[in-house]
Each structure stands twice: as C-alpha cells, then as structure tokens.
C-alpha positions as CSV (number, residue, x, y, z in Angstrom):
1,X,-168.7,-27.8,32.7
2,X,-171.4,-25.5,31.5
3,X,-170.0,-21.7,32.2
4,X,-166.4,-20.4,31.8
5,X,-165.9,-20.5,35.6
6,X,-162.4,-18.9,36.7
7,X,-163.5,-18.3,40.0
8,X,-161.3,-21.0,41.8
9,X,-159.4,-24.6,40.8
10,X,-162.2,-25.6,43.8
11,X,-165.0,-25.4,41.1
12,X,-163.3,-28.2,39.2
13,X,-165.6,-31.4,38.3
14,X,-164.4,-35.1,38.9
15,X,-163.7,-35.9,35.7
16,X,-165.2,-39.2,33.6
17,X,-162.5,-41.6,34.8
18,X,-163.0,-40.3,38.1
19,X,-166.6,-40.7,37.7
20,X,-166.3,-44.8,37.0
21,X,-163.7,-45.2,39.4
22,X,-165.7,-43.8,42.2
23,X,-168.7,-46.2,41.2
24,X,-166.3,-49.0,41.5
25,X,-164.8,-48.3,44.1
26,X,-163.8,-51.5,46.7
27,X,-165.0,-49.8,50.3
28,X,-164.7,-51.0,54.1
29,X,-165.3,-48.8,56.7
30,X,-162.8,-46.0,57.7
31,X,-162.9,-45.3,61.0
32,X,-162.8,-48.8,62.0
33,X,-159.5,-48.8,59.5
34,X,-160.6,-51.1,56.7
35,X,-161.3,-49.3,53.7
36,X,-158.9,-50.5,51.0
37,X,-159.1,-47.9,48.7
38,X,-158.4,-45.1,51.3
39,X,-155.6,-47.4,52.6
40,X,-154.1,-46.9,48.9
41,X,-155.0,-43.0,48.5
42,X,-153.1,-42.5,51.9
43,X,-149.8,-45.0,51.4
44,X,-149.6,-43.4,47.6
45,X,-149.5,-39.8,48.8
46,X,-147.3,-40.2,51.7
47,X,-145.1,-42.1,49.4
48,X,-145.2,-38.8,46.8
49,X,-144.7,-36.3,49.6
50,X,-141.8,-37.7,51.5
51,X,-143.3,-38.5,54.6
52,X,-143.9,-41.4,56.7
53,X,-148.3,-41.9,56.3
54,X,-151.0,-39.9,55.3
55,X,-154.3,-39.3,56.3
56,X,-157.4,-38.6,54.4
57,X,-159.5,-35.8,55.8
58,X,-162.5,-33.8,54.2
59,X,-161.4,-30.3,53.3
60,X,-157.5,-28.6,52.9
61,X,-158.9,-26.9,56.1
62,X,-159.8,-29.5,57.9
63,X,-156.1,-31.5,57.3
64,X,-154.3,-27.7,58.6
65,X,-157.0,-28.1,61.5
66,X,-155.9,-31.1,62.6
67,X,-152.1,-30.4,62.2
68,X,-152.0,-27.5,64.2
69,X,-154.1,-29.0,67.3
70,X,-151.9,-32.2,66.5
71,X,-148.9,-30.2,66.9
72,X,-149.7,-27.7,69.3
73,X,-151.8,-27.0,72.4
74,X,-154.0,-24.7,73.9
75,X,-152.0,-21.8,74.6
76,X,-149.2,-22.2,72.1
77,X,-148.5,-19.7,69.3
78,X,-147.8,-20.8,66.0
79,X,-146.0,-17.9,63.7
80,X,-148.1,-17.5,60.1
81,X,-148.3,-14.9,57.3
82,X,-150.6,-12.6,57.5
83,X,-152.2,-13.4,53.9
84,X,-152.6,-17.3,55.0
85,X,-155.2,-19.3,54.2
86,X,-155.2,-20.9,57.7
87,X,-155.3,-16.9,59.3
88,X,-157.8,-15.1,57.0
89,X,-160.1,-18.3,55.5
90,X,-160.7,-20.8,57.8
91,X,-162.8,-19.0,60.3
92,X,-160.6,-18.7,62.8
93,X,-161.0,-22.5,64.2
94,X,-157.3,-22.9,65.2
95,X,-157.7,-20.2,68.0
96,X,-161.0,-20.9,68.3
97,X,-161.5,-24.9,68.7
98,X,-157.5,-25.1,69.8
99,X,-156.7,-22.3,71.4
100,X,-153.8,-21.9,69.6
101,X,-152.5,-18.3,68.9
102,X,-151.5,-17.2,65.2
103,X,-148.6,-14.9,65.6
104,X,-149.0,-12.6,62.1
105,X,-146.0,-12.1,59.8
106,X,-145.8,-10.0,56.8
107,X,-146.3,-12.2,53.4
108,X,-143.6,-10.9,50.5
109,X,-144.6,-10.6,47.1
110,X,-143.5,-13.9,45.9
111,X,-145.1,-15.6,49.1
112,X,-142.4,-16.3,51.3
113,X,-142.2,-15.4,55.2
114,X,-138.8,-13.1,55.1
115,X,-136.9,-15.8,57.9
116,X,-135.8,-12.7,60.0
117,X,-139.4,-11.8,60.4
118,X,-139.8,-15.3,61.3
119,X,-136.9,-15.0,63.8
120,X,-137.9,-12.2,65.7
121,X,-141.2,-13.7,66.1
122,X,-139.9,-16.2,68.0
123,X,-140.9,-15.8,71.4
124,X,-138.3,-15.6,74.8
125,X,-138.4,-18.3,77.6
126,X,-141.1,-15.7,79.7
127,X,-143.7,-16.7,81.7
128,X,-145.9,-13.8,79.9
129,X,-145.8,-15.0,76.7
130,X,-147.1,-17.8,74.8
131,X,-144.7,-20.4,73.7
132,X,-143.7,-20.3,70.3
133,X,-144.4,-24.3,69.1
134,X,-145.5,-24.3,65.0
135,X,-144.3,-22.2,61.8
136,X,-146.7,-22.4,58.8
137,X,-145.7,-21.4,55.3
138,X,-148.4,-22.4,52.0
139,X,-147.3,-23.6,48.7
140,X,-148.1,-22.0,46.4
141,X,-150.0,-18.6,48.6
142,X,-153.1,-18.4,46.3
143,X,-153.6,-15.0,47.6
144,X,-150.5,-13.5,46.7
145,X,-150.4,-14.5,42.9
146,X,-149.8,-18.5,43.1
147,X,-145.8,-18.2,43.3
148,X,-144.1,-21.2,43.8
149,X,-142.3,-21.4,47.0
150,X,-138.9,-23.7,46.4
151,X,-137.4,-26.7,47.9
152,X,-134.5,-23.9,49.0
153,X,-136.8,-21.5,51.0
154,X,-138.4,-24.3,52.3
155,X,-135.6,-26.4,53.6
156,X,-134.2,-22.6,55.1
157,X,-137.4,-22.6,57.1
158,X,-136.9,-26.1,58.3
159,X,-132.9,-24.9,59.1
160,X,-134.8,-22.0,61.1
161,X,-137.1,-23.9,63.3
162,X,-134.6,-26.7,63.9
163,X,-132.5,-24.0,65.2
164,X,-134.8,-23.0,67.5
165,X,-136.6,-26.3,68.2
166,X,-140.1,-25.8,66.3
167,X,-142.3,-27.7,64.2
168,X,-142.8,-26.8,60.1
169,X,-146.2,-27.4,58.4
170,X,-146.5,-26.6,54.9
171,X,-150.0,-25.7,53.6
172,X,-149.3,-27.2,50.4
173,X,-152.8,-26.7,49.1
174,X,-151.6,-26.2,45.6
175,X,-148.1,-27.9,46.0
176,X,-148.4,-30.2,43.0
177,X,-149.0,-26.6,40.5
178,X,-145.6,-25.4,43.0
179,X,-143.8,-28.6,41.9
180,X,-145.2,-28.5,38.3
181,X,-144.1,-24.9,37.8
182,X,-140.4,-25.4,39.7
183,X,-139.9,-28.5,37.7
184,X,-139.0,-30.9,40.8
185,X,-140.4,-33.9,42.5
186,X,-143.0,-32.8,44.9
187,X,-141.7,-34.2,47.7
188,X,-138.5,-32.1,47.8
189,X,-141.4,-29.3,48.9
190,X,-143.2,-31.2,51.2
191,X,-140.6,-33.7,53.1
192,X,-139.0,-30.8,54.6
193,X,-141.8,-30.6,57.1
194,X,-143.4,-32.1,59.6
195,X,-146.7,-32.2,58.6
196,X,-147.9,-31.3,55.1
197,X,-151.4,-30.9,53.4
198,X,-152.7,-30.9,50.0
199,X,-155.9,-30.7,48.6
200,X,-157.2,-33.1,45.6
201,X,-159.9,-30.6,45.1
202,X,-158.1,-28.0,43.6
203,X,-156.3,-28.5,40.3
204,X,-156.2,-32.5,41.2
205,X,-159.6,-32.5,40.0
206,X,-161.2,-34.8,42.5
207,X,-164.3,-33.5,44.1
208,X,-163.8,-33.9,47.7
209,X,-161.0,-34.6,50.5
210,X,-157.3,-33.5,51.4
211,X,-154.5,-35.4,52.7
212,X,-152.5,-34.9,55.1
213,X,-148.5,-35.8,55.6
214,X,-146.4,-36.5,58.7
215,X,-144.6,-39.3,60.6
216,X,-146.4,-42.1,61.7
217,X,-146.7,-41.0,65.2
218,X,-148.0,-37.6,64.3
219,X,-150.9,-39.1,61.5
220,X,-151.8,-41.6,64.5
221,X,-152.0,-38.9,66.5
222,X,-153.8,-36.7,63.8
223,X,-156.7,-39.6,63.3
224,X,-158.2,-39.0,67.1
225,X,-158.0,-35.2,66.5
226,X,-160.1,-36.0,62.9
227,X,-162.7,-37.8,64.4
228,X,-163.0,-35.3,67.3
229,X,-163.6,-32.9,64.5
230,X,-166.3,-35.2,63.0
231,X,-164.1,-36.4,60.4
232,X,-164.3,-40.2,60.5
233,X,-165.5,-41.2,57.8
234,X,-167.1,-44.4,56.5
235,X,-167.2,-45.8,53.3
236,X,-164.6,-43.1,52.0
237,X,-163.3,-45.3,49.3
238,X,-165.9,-44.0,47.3
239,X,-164.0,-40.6,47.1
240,X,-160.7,-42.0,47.6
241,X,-161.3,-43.6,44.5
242,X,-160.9,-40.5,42.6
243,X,-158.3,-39.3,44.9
244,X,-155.9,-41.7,43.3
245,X,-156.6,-40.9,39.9
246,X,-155.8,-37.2,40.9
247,X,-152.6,-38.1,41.9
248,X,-151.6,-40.5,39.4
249,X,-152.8,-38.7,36.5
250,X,-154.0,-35.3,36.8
251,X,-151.0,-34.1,38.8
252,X,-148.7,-35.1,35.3
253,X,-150.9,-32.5,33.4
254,X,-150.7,-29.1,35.7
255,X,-148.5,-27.6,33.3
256,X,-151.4,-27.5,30.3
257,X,-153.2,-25.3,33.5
258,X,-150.2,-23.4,33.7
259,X,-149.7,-23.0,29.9
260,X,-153.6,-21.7,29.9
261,X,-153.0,-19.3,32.3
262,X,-150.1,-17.4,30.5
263,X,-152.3,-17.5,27.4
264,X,-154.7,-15.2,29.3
265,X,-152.7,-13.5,31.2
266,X,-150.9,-12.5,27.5
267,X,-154.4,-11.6,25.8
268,X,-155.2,-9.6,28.8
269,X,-152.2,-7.7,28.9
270,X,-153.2,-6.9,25.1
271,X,-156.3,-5.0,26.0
272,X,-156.3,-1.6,26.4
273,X,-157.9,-1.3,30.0
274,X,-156.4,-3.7,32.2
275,X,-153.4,-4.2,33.9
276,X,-151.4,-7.1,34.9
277,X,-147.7,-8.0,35.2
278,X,-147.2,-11.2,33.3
279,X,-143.9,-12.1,35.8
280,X,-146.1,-13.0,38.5
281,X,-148.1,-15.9,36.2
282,X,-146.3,-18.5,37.7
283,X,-149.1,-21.6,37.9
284,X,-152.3,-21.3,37.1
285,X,-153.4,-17.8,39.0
286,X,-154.0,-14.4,36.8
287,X,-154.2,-11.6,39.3
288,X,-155.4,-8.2,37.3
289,X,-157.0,-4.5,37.1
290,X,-159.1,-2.3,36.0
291,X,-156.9,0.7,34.7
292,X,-158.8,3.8,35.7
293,X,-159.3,5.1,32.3
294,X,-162.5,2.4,32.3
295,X,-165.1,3.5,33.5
296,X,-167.0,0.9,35.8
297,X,-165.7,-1.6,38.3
298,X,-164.9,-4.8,38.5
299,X,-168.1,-5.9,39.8
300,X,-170.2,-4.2,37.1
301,X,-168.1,-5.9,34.8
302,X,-167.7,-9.6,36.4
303,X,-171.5,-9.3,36.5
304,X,-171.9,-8.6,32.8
305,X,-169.2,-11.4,31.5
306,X,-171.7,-13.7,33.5
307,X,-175.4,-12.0,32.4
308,X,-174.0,-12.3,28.5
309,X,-170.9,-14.5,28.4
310,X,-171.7,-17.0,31.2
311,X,-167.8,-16.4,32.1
312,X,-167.0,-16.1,36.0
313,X,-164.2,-14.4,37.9
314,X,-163.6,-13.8,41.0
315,X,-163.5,-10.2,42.0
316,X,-161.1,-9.4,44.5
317,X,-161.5,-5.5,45.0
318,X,-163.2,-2.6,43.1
319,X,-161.1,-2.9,40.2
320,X,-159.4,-6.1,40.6
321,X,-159.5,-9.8,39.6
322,X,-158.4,-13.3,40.1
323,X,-158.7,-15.7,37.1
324,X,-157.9,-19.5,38.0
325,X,-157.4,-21.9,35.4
326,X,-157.9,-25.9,36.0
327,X,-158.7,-28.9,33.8
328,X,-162.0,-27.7,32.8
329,X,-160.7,-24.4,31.2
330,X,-159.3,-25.4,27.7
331,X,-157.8,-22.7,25.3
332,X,-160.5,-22.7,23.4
333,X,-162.3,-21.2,26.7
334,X,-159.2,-19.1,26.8
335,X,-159.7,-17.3,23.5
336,X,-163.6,-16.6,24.4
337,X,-162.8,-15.3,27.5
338,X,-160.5,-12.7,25.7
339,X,-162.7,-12.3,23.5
340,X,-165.7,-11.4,25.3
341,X,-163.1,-8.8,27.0
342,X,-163.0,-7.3,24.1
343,X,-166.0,-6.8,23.8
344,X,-167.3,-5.4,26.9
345,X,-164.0,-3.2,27.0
C-alpha cells in the first residue's frame, strides 16, 4: 500500500496469498448453485458464526439489505440506534426498497441500545401503528469508538425480543475485531441471532463481499431477495477465494490491528494538542481532537499530513478524527504517523 491510509479497514488490499488464491480459484456458476469455492466460503462461516448456512453477498450493506426485507415486510418497523450503519449509511434502502420503518433509539457510549429504550419502543397491538417485527444491534458500532459489544448484552437482547416475540439481527460488520478484543469465539456474538452479517472487507482483508448468517430457511429465503437486488452472482469463487483465507488466517491476527491502534492512540495522547481518551481504544478505531489551543482544523490539517506526509485520516468534524488501523498499517507506519504529528503540531 503506497500512502499511510487510516481512513477506514475498507481501504485494506487483498493481500499476496489472497492474490494467488483468487487466480486459482476452482469456479462454477452461483446463481445456478455450483460454485465450489463459494459453497466452502459459505459452509466455513456459518460453521464460525453459529448458525445454520450462510450466504455470500456483495457489500456488508447489501447482506443487512437482504436480512431486513427477509425478515420483515412492507410496513413493519424494525427498532435500530440512531448511530447505525444500516440508519445513517446505507442510503436509506430499507425504507426505501422494503418499506420497512427504522424506529430510532439512542446509541450509549460503549454502543449498546439501553434494553429499556428498546422496550418502550416496542409497539402496542393498534391498528395505527406499525408492527414492531426486527431489532438491530452492530458489533462492534464503528461510529461510536469500535467497542466491543459482548456475548452478555447480546444474548440480553435475544432474552428481550424472545419476550416479546421479535427477530435479532446483529450487524456484525466488524465482529471478528469484537471477538478478537473480548477474547471469545466469535460465534458466542453472532449465534444469538437470527440473522448475522460480517464483512470480509474490513479488517479480514479480502477485497470484496459479506456473508450473511441465519437458519436454513431464512438464507433460502435470503437468496431470492439477493438476486432481486441484483446480487447473483456468477463465477464468485474468484472472490470467495480470498474470502476463506480471511477467515482462516487473517481473523487469527486482529489483535496486531488492535495492538497498533493503542500504539497511536498512546503517541497521540503525548502530543500537546490533541485529545483522546485512550479507554475507548478497544479494537482497532482511534477517535480524537483538536484541543482549541491549535489553531487550524481538522481539515486544514488532514489535508497537509496528505500534501507532505501522504498520511490519510478520516475527518469526522471540525476538529475531530477517526484513525483505523488494518493489516496494512505496521508500527513502523505507526511511529511516522506520530511523527509527522509532531511535526505539523
């Protein structure tokens, strides 16, 4: 990788291994259901997550797209934080290609959904309101510091909607960095639910595609809804391929992401001029700020780490910043990024 680029785990490359693997990749066709290597990527992460069969779709939003019009018709509310990816960054397509309402809930500082807020969101038995059918909870919430939501909150949620007869799907976009950082298998996270995503694209490394979890009669059901989307694929084994190898191998390494991301979030906590709590570094997200005692903005400032440094952060307000760590960022990287704080500080 040619910059420092701590915008996202999404800017990942596939890495060598990846690379050859894709190339040799034994392919069939998909949607007629005879691609090998997808076969594989699909039984292995179903068998990692807890749950019945998998399903490989393009994007982490495509597999929350299909869940919630799998689970849910037009005219049901589903009850989601108000900071989820699947309400603020996925342009709306639930309510918009389903129908389906999002019922907004606040999003605490260590991303859980407080379960009385979920409670009284439930709706009555009344013919003026929607009916309540889906709660939605992500693992880890990348906007609110990448904290690791544990197999306890989640099996409370499952306790929750069982009690009042809903469905549970975890956005598990980053769920492996959740599991690496909580020190459990990741399927005590995700077999809770009833339908689960994850994205290989992230901190798995892989450069395309998502899976999604559930029974076998939900992902059989989940398939028509993909290809209604336009997400039958054909010769996917190709990026299946290195789908594998991001769950076999790169998923055993998250904690060397994690480990890089305290080593910056330490060095910036060193420099006079920014703030940052280092309790919140949890996985492999840095959140910090500008104190006000500098005088230009985080824009100004991303823009000259880039011009000079060819270092890229996401800028998440005036003063603000997100820093994302991922296979490509060594420490090496680390210590230049700090570095080249230093200087322009």
């Amino acid at each position: 990788m040619d910059s420092i680029d701590l915008r996202s785990d999404t800017v990942t490359w596939p890495t060598p291994e990846m690379r050859e693997a894709m190339a040799r990749a034994e392919v069939g066709d998909d949607v007629w259901g005879d691609d090998p290597t997808v076969q594989r990527l699909e039984a292995l992460a179903a068998e990692r997550m807890g749950q019945e069969a998998g399903l490989f779709v393009a994007s982490g939003t495509m597999g929350n797209l299909v869940a919630i019009l799998t689970h849910c018709r037009a005219g049901d509310e589903m009850i989601v934080g108000k900071a989820a990816h699947t309400f603020k960054y996925e342009a709306g397509g639930a309510a918009a290609l389903g129908g389906v309402h999002p019922h907004t809930v606040p999003v605490a500082a260590d991303g859980t959904l407080d379960l009385d807020d979920i409670r009284h969101a439930i709706r009555d038995d009344d013919v003026h309101y929607p009916i309540t059918r889906l709660v939605e909870i992500e693992n880890t919430q990348g906007t609110v510091g990448g904290i690791p939501l544990t197999a306890e909150y989640t099996q409370a949620v499952r306790a929750l909607c069982d009690e009042h007869g809903l469905l549970l799907h975890v956005d598990g976009a980053r769920i492996w960095n959740a599991a690496a950082a909580l020190g459990v298998p990741v399927g005590d996270l995700a077999s809770p639910a009833d339908s689960v995503t994850f994205c290989l694209s992230k901190g798995l490394c892989a450069p395309v595609g998502s899976v999604l979890g559930g029974s076998q009669d939900f992902i059989h059901r989940a398939r028509r809804v993909r290809k209604m989307l336009g997400g039958g694929m054909r010769q996917a084994g190709v990026l299946a391929a290195a789908g594998i190898i991001a769950i076999e191998k790169m998923s055993a390494r998250l904690h060397e992401d994690h480990a890089n991301a305290r080593r910056l979030a330490e060095g910036l906590a060193a420099l006079n001029g920014i703030e940052l709590d280092l309790s919140r570094v949890c996985t492999n997200m840095v959140f910090f700020s500008l104190a006000e005692s500098v005088p230009y903005g985080a824009p100004a400032l991303a823009g000259r780490l880039e011009a000079d440094y060819n270092i890229k952060l996401d800028v998440t307000g005036e003063r603000s910043f997100r820093a994302v760590t991922h296979y490509w960022i060594t420490p090496e990287r680390v210590d230049a990024v700090l570095d080249a704080f230093g200087d322009v500080l």
